[in-house]
MIFI-231416 format. One record per residue: x negated, y, z of N, C-alpha, C in turn; residue in one letter; residue number from 0. Coordinates in steps of 0.02 Angstrom, whole numbers. Layout:
<rs>
<r><n_east>X</n_east><n_north>Y</n_north><n_up>Z</n_up><ca_east>X</ca_east><ca_north>Y</ca_north><ca_up>Z</ca_up><c_east>X</c_east><c_north>Y</c_north><c_up>Z</c_up><code>A</code><pos>NUM</pos></r>
...
</rs>
This chain:
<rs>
<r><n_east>-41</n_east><n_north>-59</n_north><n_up>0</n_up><ca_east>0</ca_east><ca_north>0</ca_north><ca_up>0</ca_up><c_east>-44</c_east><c_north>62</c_north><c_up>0</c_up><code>X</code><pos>0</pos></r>
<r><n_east>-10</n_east><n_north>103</n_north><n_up>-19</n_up><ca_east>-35</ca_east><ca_north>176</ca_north><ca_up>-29</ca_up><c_east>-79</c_east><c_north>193</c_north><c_up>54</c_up><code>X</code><pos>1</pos></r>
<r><n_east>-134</n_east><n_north>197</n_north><n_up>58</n_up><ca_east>-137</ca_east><ca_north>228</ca_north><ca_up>164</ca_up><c_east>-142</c_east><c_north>302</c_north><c_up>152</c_up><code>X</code><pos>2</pos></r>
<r><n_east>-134</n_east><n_north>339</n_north><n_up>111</n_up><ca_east>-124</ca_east><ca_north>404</ca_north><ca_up>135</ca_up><c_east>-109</c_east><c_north>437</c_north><c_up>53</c_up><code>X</code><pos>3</pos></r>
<r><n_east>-67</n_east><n_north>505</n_north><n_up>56</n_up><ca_east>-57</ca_east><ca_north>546</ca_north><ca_up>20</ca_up><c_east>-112</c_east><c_north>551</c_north><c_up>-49</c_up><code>X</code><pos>4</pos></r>
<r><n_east>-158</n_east><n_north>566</n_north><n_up>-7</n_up><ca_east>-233</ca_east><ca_north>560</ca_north><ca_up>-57</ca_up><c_east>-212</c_east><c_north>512</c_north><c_up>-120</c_up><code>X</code><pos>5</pos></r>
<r><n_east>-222</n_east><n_north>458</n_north><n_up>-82</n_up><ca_east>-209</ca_east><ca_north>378</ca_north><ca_up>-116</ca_up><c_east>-164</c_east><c_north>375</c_north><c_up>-187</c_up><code>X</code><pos>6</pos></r>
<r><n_east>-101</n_east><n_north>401</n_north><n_up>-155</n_up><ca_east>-53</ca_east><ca_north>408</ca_north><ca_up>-180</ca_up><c_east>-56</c_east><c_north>453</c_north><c_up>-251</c_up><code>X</code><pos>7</pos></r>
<r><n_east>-88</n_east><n_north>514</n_north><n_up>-221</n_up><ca_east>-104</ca_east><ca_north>587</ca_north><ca_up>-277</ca_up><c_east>-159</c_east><c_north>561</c_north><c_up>-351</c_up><code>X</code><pos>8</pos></r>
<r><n_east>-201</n_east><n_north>506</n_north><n_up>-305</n_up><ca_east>-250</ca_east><ca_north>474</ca_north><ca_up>-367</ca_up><c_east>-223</c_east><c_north>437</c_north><c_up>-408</c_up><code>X</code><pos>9</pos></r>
<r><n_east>-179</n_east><n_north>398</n_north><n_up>-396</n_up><ca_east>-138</ca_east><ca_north>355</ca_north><ca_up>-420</ca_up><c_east>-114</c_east><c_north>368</c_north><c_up>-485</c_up><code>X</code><pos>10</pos></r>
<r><n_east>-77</n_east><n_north>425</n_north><n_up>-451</n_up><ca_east>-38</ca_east><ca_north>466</ca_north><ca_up>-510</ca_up><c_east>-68</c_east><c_north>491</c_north><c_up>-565</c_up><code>X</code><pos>11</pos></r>
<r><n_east>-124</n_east><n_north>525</n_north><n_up>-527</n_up><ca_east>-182</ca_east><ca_north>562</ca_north><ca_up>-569</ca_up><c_east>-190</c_east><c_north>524</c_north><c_up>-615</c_up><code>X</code><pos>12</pos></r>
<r><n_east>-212</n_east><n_north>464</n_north><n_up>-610</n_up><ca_east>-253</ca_east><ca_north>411</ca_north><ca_up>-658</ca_up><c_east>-199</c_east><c_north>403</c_north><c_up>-706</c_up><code>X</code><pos>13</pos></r>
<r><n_east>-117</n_east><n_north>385</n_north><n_up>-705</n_up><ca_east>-81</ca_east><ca_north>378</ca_north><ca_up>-753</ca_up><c_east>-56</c_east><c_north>433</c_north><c_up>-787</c_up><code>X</code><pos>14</pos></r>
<r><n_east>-48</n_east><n_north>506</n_north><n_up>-769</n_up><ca_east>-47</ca_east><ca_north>565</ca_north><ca_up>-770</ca_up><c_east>-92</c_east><c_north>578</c_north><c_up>-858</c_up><code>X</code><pos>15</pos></r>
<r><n_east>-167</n_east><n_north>560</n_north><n_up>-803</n_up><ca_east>-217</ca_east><ca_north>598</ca_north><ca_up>-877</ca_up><c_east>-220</c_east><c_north>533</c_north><c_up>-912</c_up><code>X</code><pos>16</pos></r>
<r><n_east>-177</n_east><n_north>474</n_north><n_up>-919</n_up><ca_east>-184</ca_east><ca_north>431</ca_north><ca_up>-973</ca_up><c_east>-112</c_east><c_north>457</c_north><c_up>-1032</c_up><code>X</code><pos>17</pos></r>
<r><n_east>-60</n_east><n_north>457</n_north><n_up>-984</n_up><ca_east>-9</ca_east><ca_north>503</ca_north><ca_up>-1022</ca_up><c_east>-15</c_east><c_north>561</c_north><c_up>-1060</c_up><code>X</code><pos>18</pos></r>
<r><n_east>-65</n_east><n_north>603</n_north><n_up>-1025</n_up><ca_east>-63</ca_east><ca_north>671</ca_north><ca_up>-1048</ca_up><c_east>-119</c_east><c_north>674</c_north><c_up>-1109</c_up><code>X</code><pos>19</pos></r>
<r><n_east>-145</n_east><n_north>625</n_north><n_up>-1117</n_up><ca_east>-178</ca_east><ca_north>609</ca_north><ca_up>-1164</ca_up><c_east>-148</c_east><c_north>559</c_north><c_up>-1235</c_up><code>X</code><pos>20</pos></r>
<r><n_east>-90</n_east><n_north>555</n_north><n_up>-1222</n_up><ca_east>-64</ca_east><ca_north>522</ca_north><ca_up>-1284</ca_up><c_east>-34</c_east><c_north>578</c_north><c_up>-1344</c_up><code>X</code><pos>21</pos></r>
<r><n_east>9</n_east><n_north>553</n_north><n_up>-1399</n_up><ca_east>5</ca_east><ca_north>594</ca_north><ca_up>-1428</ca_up><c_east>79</c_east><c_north>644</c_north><c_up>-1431</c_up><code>X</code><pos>22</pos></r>
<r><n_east>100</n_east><n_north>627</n_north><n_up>-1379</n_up><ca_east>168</ca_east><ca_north>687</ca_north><ca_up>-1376</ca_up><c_east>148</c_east><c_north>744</c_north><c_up>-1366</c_up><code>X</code><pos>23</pos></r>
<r><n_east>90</n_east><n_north>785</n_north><n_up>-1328</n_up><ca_east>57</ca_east><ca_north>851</ca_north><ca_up>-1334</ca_up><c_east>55</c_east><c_north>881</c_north><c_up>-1408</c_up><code>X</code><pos>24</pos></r>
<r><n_east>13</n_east><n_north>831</n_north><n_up>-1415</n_up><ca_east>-30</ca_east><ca_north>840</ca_north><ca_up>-1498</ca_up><c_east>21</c_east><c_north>852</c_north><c_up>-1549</c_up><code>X</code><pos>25</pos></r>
<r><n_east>87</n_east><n_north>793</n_north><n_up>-1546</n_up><ca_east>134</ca_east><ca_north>809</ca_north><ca_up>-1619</ca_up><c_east>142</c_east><c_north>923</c_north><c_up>-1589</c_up><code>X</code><pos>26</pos></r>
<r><n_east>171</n_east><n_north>920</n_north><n_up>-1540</n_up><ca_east>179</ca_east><ca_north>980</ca_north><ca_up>-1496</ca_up><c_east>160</c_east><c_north>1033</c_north><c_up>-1539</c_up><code>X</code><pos>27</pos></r>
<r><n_east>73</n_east><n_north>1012</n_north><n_up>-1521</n_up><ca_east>23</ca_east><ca_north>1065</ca_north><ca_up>-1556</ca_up><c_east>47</c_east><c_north>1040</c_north><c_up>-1632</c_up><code>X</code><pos>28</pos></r>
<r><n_east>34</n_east><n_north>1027</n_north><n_up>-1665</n_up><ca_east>31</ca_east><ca_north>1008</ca_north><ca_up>-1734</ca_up><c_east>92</c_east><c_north>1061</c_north><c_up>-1754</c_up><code>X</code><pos>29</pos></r>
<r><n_east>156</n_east><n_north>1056</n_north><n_up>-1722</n_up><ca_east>206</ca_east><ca_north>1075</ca_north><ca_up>-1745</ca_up><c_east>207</c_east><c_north>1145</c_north><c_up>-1728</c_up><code>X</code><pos>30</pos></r>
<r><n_east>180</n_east><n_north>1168</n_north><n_up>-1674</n_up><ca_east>185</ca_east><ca_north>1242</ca_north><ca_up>-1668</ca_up><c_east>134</c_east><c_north>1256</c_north><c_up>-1711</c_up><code>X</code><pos>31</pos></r>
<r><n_east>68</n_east><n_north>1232</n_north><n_up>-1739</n_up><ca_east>30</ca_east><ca_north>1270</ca_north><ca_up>-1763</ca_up><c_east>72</c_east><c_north>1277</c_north><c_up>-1845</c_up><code>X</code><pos>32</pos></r>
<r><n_east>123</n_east><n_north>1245</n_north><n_up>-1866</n_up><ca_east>126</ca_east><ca_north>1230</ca_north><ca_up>-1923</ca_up><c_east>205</c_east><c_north>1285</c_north><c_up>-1918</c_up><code>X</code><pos>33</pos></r>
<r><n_east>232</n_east><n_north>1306</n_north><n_up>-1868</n_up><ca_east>257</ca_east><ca_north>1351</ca_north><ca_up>-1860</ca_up><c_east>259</c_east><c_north>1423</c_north><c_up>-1857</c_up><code>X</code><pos>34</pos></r>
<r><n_east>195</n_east><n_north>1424</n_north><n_up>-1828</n_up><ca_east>151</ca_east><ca_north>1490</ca_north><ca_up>-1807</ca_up><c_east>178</c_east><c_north>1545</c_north><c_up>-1759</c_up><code>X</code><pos>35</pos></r>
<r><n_east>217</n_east><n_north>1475</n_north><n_up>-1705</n_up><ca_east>261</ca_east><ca_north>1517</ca_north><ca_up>-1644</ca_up><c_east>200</c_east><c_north>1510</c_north><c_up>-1593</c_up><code>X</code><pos>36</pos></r>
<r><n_east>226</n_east><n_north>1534</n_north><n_up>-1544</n_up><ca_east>180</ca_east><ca_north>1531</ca_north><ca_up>-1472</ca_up><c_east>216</c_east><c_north>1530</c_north><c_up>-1430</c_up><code>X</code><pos>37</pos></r>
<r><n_east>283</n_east><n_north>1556</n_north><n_up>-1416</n_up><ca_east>326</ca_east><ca_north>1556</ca_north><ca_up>-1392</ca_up><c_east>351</c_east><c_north>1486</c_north><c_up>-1327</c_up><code>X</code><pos>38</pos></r>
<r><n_east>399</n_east><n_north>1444</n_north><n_up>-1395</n_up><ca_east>409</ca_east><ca_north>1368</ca_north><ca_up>-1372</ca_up><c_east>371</c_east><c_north>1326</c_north><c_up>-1335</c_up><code>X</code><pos>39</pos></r>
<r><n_east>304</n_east><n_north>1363</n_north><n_up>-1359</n_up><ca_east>267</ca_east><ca_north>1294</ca_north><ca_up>-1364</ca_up><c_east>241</c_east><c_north>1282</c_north><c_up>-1283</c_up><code>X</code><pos>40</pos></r>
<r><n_east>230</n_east><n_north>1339</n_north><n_up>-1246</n_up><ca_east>221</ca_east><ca_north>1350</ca_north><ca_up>-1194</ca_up><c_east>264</c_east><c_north>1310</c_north><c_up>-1157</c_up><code>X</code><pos>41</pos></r>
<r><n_east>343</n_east><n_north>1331</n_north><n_up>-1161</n_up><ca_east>398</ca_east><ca_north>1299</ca_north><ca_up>-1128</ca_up><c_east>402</c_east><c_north>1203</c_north><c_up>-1138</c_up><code>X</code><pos>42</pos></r>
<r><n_east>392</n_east><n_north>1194</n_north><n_up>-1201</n_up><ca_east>400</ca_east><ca_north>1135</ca_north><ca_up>-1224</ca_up><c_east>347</c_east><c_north>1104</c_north><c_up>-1194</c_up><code>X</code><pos>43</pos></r>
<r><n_east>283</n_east><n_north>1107</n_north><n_up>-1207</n_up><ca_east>223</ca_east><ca_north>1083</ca_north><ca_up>-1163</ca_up><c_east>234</c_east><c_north>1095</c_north><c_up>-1098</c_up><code>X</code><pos>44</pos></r>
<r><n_east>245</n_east><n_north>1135</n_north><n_up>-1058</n_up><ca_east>273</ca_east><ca_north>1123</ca_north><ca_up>-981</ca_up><c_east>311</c_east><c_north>1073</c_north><c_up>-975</c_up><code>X</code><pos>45</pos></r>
<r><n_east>367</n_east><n_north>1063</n_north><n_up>-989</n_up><ca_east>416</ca_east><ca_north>1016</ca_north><ca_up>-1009</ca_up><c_east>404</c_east><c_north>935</c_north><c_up>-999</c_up><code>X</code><pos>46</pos></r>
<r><n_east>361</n_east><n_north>921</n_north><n_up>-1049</n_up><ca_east>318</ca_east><ca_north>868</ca_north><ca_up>-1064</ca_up><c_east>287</c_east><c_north>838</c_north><c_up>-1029</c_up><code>X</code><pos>47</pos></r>
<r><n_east>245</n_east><n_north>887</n_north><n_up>-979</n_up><ca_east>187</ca_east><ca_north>872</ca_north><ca_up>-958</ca_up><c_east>226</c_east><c_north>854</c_north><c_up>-868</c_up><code>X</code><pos>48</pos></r>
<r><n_east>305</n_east><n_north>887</n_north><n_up>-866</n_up><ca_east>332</ca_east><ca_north>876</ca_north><ca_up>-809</ca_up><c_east>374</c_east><c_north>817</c_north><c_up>-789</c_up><code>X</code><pos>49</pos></r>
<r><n_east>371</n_east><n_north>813</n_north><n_up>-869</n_up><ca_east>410</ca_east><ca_north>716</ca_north><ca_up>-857</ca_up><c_east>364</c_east><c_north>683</c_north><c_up>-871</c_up><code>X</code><pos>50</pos></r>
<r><n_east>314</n_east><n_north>692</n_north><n_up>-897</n_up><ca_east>266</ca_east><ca_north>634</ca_north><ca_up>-912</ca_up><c_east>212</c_east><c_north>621</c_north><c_up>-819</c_up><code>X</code><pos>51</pos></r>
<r><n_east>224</n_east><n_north>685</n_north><n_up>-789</n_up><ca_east>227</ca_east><ca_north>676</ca_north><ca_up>-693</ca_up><c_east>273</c_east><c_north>638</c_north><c_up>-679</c_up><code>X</code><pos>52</pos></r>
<r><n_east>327</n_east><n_north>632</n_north><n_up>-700</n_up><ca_east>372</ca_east><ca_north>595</ca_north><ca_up>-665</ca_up><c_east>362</c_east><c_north>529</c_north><c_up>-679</c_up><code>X</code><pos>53</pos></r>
<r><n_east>329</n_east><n_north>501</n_north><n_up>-748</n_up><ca_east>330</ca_east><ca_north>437</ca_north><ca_up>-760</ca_up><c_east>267</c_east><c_north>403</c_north><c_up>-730</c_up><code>X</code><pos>54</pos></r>
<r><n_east>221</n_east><n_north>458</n_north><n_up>-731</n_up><ca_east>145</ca_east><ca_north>441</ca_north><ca_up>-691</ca_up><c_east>175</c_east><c_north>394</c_north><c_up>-608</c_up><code>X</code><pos>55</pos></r>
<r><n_east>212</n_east><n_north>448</n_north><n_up>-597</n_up><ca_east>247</ca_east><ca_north>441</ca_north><ca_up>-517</ca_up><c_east>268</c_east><c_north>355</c_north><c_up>-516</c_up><code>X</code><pos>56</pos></r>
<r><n_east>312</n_east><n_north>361</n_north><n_up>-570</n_up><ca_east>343</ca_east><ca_north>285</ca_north><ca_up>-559</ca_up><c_east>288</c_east><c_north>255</c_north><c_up>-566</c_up><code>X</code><pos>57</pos></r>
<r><n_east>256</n_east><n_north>252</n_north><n_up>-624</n_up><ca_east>184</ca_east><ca_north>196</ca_north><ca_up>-624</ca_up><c_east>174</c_east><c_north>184</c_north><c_up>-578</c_up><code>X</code><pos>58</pos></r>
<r><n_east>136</n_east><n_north>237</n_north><n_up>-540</n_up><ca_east>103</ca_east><ca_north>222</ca_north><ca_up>-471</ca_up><c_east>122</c_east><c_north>199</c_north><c_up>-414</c_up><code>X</code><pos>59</pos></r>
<r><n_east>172</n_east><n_north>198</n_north><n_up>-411</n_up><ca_east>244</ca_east><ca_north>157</ca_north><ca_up>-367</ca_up><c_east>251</c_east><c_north>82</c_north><c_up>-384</c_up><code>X</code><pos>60</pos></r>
<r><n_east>253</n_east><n_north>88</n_north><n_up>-471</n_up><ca_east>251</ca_east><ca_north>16</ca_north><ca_up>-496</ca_up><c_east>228</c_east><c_north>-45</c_north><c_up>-463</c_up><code>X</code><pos>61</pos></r>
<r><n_east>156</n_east><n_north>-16</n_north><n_up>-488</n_up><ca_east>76</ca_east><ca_north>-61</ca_north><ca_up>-483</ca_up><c_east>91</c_east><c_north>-59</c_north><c_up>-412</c_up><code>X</code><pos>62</pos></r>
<r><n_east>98</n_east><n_north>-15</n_north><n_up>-355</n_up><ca_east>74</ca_east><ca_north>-35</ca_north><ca_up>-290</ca_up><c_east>140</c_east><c_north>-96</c_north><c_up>-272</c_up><code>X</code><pos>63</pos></r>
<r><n_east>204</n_east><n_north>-72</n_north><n_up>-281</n_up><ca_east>259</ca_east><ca_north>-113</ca_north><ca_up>-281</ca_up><c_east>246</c_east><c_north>-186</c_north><c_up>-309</c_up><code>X</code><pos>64</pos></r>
<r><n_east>199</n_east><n_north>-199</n_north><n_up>-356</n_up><ca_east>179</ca_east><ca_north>-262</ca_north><ca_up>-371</ca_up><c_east>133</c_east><c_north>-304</c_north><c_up>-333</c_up><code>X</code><pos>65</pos></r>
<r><n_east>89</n_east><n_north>-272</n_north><n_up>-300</n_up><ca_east>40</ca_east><ca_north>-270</ca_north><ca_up>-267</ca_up><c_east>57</c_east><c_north>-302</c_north><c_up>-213</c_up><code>X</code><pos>66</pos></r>
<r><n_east>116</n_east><n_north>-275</n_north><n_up>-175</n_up><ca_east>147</ca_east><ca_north>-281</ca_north><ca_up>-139</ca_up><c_east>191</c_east><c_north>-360</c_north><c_up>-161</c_up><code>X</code><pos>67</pos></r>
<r><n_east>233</n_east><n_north>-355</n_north><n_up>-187</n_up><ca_east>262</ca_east><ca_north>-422</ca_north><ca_up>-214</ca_up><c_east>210</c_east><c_north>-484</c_north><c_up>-213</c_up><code>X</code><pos>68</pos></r>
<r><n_east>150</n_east><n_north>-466</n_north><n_up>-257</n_up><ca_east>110</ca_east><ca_north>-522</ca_north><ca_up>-244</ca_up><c_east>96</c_east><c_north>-543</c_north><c_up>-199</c_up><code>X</code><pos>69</pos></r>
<r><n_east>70</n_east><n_north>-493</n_north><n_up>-145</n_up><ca_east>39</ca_east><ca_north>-532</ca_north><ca_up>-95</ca_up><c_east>91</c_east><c_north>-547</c_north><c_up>-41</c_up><code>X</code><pos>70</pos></r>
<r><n_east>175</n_east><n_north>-525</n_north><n_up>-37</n_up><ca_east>198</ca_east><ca_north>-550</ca_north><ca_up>-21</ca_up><c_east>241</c_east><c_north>-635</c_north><c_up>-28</c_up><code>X</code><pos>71</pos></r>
<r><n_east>220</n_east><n_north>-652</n_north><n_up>-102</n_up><ca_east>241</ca_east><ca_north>-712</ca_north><ca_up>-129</ca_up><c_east>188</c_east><c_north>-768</c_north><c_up>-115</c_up><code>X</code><pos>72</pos></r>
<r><n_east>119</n_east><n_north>-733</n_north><n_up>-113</n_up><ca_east>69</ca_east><ca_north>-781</ca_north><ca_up>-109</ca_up><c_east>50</c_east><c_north>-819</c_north><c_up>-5</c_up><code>X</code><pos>73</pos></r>
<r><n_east>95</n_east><n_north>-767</n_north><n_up>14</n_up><ca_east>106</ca_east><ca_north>-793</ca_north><ca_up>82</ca_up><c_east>179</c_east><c_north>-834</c_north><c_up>106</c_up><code>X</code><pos>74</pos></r>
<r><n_east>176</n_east><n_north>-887</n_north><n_up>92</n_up><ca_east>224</ca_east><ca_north>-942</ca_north><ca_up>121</ca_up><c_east>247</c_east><c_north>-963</c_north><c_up>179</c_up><code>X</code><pos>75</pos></r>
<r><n_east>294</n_east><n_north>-947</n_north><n_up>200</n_up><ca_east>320</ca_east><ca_north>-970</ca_north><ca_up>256</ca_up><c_east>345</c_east><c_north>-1039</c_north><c_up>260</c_up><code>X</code><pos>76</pos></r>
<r><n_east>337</n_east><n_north>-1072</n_north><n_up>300</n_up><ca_east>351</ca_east><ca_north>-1145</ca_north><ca_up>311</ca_up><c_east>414</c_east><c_north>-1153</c_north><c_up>346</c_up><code>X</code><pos>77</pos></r>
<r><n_east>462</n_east><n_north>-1205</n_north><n_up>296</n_up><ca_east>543</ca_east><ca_north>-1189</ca_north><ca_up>355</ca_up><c_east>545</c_east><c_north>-1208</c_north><c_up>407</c_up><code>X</code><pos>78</pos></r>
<r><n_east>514</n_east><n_north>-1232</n_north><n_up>444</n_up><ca_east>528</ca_east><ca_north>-1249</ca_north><ca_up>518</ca_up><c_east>510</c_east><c_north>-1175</c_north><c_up>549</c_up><code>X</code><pos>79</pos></r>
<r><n_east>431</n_east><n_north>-1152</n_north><n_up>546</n_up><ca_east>438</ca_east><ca_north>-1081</ca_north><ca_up>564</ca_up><c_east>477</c_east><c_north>-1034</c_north><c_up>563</c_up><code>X</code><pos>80</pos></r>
<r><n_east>516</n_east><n_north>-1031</n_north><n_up>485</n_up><ca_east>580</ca_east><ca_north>-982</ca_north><ca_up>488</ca_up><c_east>619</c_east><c_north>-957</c_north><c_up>519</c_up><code>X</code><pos>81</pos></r>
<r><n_east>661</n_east><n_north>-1058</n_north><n_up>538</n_up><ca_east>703</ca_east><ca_north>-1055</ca_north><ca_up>576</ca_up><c_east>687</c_east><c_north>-1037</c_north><c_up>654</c_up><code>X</code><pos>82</pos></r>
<r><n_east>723</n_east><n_north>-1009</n_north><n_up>692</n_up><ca_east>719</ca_east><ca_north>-965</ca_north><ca_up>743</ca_up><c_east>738</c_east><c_north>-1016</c_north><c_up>793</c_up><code>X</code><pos>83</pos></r>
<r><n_east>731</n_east><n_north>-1031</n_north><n_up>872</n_up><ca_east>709</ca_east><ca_north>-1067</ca_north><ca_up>933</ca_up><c_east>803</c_east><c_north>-1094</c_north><c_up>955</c_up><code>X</code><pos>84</pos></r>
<r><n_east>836</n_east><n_north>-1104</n_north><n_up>959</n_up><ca_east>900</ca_east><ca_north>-1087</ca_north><ca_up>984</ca_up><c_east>894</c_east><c_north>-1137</c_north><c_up>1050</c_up><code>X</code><pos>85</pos></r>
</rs>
């Protein structure tokens, strides 16, 4: 699991600048330059770059959420232990 905020902030980071590196920026640029606004492009690139945070977010939730799953599956409980003393 995540042990602190930090943790958490890198996480993101790492899926963040793999996102922000694909090519939904770029068509972005391509199209404003081929427009010759400045305007949009500002807004539209904010935009982008604020859901493509949000999907970083889930990633990073993902992977630890799996993380989690695994090593909760790879620990077996035995049914006699389960069951409780009565």
């Amino acid at each position: 699991m995540f042990h602190s905020a930090l943790g958490f902030l890198k996480a993101v980071g790492k899926h963040w600048w793999t996102l922000l590196s694909c090519a939904v920026l770029t068509i972005i640029g391509v199209i404003a330059a081929a427009m010759h606004s400045n305007l949009w492009i500002v807004w539209l690139s904010s935009a982008a770059a604020f859901i493509l945070l949000q999907i970083a977010s889930f990633l990073a939730w993902k992977d630890e959420h799996e993380k989690f799953e695994q090593q909760f599956s790879d620990t077996e409980i035995e049914p006699e232990k389960a069951r409780p003393d009565i």
